[in-house]
C-alpha positions in Angstrom: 25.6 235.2 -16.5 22.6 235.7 -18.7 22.4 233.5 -22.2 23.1 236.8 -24.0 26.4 237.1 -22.5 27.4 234.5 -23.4 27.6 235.6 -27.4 31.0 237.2 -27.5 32.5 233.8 -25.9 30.8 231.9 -28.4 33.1 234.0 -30.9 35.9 233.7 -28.7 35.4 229.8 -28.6 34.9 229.5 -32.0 38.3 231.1 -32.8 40.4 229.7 -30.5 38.6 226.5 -29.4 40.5 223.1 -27.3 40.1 221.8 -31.2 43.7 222.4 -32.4 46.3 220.3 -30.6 46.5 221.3 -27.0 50.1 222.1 -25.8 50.5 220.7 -22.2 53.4 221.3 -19.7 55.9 218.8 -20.4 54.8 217.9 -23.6 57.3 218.3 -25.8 56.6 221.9 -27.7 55.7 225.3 -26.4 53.8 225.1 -23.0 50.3 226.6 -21.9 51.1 229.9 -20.7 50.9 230.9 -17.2 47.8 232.5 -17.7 46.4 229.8 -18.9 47.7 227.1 -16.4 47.0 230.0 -13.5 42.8 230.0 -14.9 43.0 226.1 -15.5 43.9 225.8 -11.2 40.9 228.0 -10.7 38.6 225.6 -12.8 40.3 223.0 -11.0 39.6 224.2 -7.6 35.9 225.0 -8.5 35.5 221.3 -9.8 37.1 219.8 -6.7 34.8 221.5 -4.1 32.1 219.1 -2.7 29.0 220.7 -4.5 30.6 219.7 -8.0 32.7 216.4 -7.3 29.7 215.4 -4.5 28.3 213.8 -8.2 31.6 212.8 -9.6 33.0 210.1 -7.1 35.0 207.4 -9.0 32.8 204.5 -7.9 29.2 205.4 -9.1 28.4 205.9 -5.6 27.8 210.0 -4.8 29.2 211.1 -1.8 27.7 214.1 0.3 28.6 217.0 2.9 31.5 219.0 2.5 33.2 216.0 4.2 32.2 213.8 1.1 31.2 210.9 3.5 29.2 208.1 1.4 25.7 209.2 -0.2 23.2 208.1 2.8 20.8 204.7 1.8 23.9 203.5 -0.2 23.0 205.3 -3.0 24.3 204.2 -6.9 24.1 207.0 -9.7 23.3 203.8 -11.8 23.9 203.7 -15.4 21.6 206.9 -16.8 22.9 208.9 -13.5 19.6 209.4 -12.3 20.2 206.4 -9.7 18.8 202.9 -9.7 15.4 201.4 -9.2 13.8 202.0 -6.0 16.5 204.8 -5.4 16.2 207.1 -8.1 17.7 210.7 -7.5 14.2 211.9 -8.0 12.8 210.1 -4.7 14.8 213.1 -2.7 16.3 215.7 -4.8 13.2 217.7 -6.2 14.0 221.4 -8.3 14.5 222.9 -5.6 15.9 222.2 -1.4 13.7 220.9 0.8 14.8 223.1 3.5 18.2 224.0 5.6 20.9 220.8 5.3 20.2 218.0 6.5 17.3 218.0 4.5 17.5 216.6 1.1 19.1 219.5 -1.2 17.9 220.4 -4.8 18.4 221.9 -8.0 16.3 221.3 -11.7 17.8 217.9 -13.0 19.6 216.3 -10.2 21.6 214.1 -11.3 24.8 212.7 -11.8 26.8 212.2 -15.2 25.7 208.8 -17.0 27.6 206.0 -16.2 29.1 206.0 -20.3 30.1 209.3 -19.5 32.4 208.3 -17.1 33.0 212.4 -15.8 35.1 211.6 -12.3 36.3 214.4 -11.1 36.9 212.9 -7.4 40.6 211.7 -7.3 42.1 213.0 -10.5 45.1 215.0 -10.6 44.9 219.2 -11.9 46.4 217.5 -15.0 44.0 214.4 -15.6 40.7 216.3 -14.7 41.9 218.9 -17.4 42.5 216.4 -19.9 39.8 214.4 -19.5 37.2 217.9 -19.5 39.0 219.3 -22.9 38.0 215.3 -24.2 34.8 215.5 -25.9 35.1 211.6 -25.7 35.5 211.5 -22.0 33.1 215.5 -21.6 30.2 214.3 -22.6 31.1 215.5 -26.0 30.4 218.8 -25.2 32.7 221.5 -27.6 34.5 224.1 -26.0 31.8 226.7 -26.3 29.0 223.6 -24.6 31.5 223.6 -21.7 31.6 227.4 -21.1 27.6 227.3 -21.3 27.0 224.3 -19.5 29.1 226.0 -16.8 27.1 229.3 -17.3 23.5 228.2 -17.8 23.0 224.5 -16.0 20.4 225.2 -12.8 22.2 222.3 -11.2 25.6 223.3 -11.8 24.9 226.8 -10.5 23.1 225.3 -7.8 26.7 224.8 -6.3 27.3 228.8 -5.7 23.3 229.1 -4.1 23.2 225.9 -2.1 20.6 227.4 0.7 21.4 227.0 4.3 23.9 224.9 6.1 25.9 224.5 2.9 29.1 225.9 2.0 28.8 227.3 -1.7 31.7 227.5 -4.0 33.9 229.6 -3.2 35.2 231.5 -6.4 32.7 233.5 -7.6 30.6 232.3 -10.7 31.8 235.1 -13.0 34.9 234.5 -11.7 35.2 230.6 -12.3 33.8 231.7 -16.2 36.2 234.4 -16.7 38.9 231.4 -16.0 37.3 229.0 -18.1 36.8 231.2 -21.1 40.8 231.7 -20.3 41.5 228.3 -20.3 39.9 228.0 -23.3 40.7 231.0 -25.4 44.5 230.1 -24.8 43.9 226.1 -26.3 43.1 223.9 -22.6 46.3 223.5 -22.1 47.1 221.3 -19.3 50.2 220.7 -16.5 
């Protein structure tokens, strides 16, 4: 998706937005509707494949493969995400791969979230991942309509359906995983 698609979700966002109080299954009041929960699973899925939570492990430490086995050199994100002396991100991960996996992949700004962030996606539950992402205090305070772009414009983040040979890319397609997270959105993040 080109920036200048992305206009009519920016009205879209701005109407319905993750602002109002989300209505989660179980809650007490009305419930997401299927819809919703059905494009929140597909998020879900995209977010648990290895070339997104890969950079969101729970420990600091990135794991790597689609087997998520533990970041080679014992690698730490450290606390700007860009890793620690000595083993800054950087030292491997250029803008680009440096040829078929094993070698080092990369994408423009490799990295993982800052450590005050705090974005885990590996080990949370359909429900916690969504409600920590519809959290600009836990999202990186990114608004509903910074999620849908991040999602759409980041090189890194759309590294993960192009990751060059020997890599398994996302399966859902892009437009796909955006059509389901402008859903998601549009119909208030609502959460199981």
């Amino acid at each position: 998706m080109k920036r200048g698609e992305l206009a009519p979700w920016a009205l879209l966002l701005a109407a319905a937005g993750c602002d109002t109080p989300p209505q989660d299954a179980g809650a007490g009041g009305p419930a997401p509707g299927p819809e919703v929960l059905e494009a929140w699973e597909t998020v879900y899925s995209v977010l648990q494949h290895p070339r997104c939570a890969n950079c969101h492990p729970r420990d600091r430490r990135p794991t790597q493969g689609d087997d998520r086995v533990p970041h080679a050199q014992f690698v730490e994100g450290g606390a700007s995400g860009r890793g620690v002396p000595g083993l800054a991100c950087a030292g491997c991960h250029r803008d680009s791969n440096l040829g078929p996996a094993p070698l080092a992949p990369g994408a423009p700004g490799w990295r993982m979230p800052s450590e005050r962030l705090g974005l885990v996606f590996q080990g949370r539950s359909s429900g916690e991942l969504c409600r920590q992402l519809r959290d600009p205090r836990r999202n990186g305070g990114r608004t509903p309509e910074a999620l849908l772009e991040h999602g759409a414009t980041d090189g890194f983040v759309l590294w993960g359906w192009n990751p060059g040979d020997g890599r398994t890319p996302v399966p859902v397609p892009h437009d796909e995983f955006l059509r389901a997270l402008g859903t998601w959105v549009e119909g208030g993040c609502g959460c199981p």
